[in-house]
C-alpha positions, 0 to 999 in steps of 0.5 A, spaced: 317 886 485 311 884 488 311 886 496 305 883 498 300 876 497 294 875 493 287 875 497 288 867 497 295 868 501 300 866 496 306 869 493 306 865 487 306 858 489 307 858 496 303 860 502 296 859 502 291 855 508 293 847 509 290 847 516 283 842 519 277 845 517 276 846 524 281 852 524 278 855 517 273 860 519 278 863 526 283 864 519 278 867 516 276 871 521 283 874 522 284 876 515 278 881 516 280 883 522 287 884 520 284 888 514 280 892 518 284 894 524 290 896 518 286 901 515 282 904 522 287 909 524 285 910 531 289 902 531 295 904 527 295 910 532 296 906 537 300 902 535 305 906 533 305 909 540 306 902 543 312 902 539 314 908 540 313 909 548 313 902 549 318 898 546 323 904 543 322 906 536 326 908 532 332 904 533 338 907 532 342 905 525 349 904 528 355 906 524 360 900 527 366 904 523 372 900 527 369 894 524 366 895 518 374 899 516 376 892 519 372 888 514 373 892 508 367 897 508 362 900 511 358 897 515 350 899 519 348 896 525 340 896 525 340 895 532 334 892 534 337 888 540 335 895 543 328 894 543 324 893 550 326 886 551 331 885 547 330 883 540 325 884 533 319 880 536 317 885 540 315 888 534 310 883 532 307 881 538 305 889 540 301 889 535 298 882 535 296 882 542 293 890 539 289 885 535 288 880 539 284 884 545 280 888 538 277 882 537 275 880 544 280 874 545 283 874 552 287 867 552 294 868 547 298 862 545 304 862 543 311 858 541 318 861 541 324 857 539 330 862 542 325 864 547 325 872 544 318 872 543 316 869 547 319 874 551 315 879 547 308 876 548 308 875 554 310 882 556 305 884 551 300 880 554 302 884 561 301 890 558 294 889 555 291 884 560 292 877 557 293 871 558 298 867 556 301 860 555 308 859 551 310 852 547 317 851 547 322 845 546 325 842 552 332 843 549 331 850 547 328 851 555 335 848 557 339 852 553 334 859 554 334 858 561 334 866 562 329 867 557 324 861 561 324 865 567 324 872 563 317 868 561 315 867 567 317 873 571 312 876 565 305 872 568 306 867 562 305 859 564 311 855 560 310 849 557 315 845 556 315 840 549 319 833 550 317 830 544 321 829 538 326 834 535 324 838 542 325 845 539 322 849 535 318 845 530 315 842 535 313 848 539 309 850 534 305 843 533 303 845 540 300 851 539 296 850 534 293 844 538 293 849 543 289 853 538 285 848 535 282 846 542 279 853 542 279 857 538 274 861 539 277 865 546 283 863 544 288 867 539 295 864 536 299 869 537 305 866 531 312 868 532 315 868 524 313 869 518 311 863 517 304 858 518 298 859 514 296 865 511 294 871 513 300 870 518 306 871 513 302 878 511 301 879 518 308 879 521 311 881 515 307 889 516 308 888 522 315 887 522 316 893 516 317 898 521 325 895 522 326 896 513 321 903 513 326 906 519 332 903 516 331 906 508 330 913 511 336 913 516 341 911 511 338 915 506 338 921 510 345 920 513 348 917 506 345 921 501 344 915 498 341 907 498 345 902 501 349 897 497 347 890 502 342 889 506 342 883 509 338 879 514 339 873 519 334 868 516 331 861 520 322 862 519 324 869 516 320 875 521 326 879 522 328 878 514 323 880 511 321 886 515 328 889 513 327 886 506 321 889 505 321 896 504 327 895 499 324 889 494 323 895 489 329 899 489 337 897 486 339 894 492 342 887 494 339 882 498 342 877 503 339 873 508 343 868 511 341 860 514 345 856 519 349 852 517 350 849 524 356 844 524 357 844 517 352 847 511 349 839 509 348 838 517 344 845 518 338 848 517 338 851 510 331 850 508 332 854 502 339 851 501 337 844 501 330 844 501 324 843 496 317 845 496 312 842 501 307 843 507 309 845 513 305 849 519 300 850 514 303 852 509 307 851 502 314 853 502 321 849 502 321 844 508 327 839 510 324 832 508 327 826 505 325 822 499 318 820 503 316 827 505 318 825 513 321 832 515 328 832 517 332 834 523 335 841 523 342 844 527 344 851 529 348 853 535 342 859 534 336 855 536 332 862 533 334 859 527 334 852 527 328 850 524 326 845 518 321 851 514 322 857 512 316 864 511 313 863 504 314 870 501 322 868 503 321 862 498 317 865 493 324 870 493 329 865 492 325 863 486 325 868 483 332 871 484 331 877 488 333 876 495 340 872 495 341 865 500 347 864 503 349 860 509 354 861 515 356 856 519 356 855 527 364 856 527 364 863 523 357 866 527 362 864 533 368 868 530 363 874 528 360 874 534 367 875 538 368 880 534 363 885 534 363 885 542 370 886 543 371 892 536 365 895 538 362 893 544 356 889 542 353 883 543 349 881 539 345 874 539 347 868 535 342 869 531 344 876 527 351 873 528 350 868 521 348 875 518 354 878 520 359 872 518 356 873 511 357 882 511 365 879 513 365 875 507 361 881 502 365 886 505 372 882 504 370 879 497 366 887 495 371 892 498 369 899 500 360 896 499 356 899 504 351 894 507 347 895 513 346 888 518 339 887 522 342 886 528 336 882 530 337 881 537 342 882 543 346 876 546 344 875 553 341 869 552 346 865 549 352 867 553 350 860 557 351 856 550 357 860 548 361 859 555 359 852 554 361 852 546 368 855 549 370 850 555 368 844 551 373 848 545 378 850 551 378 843 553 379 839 547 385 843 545 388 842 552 387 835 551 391 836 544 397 839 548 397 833 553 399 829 548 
């Protein structure tokens, strides 16, 4: 299985540049400098000392036996929500910026939907000096309101979008507006696997640390490979670093969307999608029959996006990676039980990932599988409190009558 894109950055038929001439020359640009920074290592020393001292790598592979023994199996927590600032997105925003400073820029733009990179970038950019500006949708501002502050306590400005689906997708509008107003002192540091190539390769090398670290934990514990590796996936970042490093070996894989209220109302891009252009790229879109891109739901605002990470596309064509989709109901329930068995939060997000390993491990009992816990869920006990009331209160008005 091919793990990387072709110079022309497409996995297949996916992928590739569809940006404004005026951006062109920045991208290429940034594939150079990608490519000479990755094989320089004094960069890579760098950036994996940041990772280690700075961020906390490795991650610990948590064996949550109480629960997987619960679920019929064994089941492997990676437990990214123990990395500075909460989620996998530091990761990626580490070396970035590493990279942003390398090629003199000193103004960063960035989007966040769930408000973790976000985070990530602005704390890279204390770090390093930097400038920062993050997009993100007004309702996900509403919704992330700790993570908006956690921003602007960093030194990041914080720009809130009004318009349209105010999540998201209109978050990465606004940066690449940003981006495309100057892009000679300004880099875009993108948050997904997603955009215009080189980011999908971009993030997924920088992301790989998650599955290169996981491969070696379970091996050296177990003797052997996992059964499952399953990933929570909304553009894709967190799954594809866990992926990669498992393309080649006999193992399933599973990455989750979010089927929000129900699976036809959600944000299934893979489930429900066909392939088109979206944030400068060809990949599976949520579009009507006119190509107008379609709303998108999920209790998971990291995952509520109407596009996926073309490698993720070039994927499911191909068979090698199994999509499946969880619902906001059964993230919820999976959510309450990994905090009350195992003493974890973990956010919304890697919940859908968690509802999914309950179903594998009922439906595959004795399996070992391994869980990328994206994330904590700090940030979403607002939404899950508000969630629960509004159920609590239902329910009272059913008693009444």
């Amino acid at each position: 299985m091919t793990v990387t894109a072709e110079r022309s950055g497409r996995f297949g038929a996916y992928g590739g540049r569809y940006v404004p001439e005026t951006l062109m020359t920045s991208l290429i640009e940034l594939e150079a400098a990608f490519e000479a920074a990755w094989k320089d290592n004094t960069f890579r020393t760098e950036l994996a000392s940041t990772l280690a001292d700075f961020v906390g790598r490795p991650t610990p592979l948590y064996a949550a036996l109480r629960l997987g023994r619960d679920w019929g199996g064994q089941l492997f927590l990676k437990r990214e929500d123990l990395t500075h600032t909460g989620a996998h997105k530091i990761n990626n925003a580490v070396g970035q910026a590493l990279l942003a400073r390398r090629m003199g820029k000193r103004r960063i733009v960035a989007e966040t939907g769930a408000g973790q990179h976000g985070v990530a970038t602005a704390a890279a950019c204390a770090r390093l000096g930097l400038q920062c500006r993050v997009y993100m949708g007004a309702l996900d501002c509403e919704r992330q309101r700790p993570n908006v502050e956690r921003m602007k306590l960093l030194g990041a400005e914080v720009f809130s979008c009004e318009g349209g689906t105010r999540n998201l997708k209109v978050a990465i509008n606004e940066a690449i507006r940003d981006w495309v107003s100057g892009p000679d002192e300004t880099y875009y540091l993108l948050g997904s696997a997603v955009g215009p190539h080189p980011y999908p390769t971009i993030v997924r090398e920088l992301q790989s640390v998650i599955g290169i670290e996981a491969r070696e934990q379970f091996t050296r514990r177990e003797g052997r490979l996992p059964d499952a590796v399953i990933a929570c996936v909304g553009g894709g970042s967190n799954a594809i670093g866990i992926f990669a490093p498992f393309l080649d070996d006999p193992v399933a894989l599973f990455g989750v969307e979010a089927g929000g209220d129900s699976p036809e109302h959600g944000s299934c891009t893979l489930a429900h999608g066909r392939p088109g252009v979206l944030h400068g790229a060809m990949s599976y879109v949520l579009q009507d029959a006119d190509g107008q891109i379609t709303g998108t739901h999920s209790i998971a605002p990291g995952l509520d996006y109407p596009g996926v990470g073309p490698q993720h596309s070039a994927l499911k064509d191909s068979g090698r990676v199994t999509y499946a989709i969880e619902t906001d109901e059964t993230a919820l329930s999976a959510f309450h039980e990994l905090s009350r068995v195992e003493g974890i939060l973990p956010a919304l997000e890697s919940s859908h990932a968690l509802a999914f390993a309950r179903r594998y491990l009922g439906e595959n009992p004795g399996r070992r599988v391994i869980v990328n816990l994206s994330g904590r869920g700090d940030k979403d006990l607002p939404s899950i409190m508000a969630r629960t009331k509004g159920q609590a209160a239902l329910e009272g008005g059913h008693h009444a009558r």
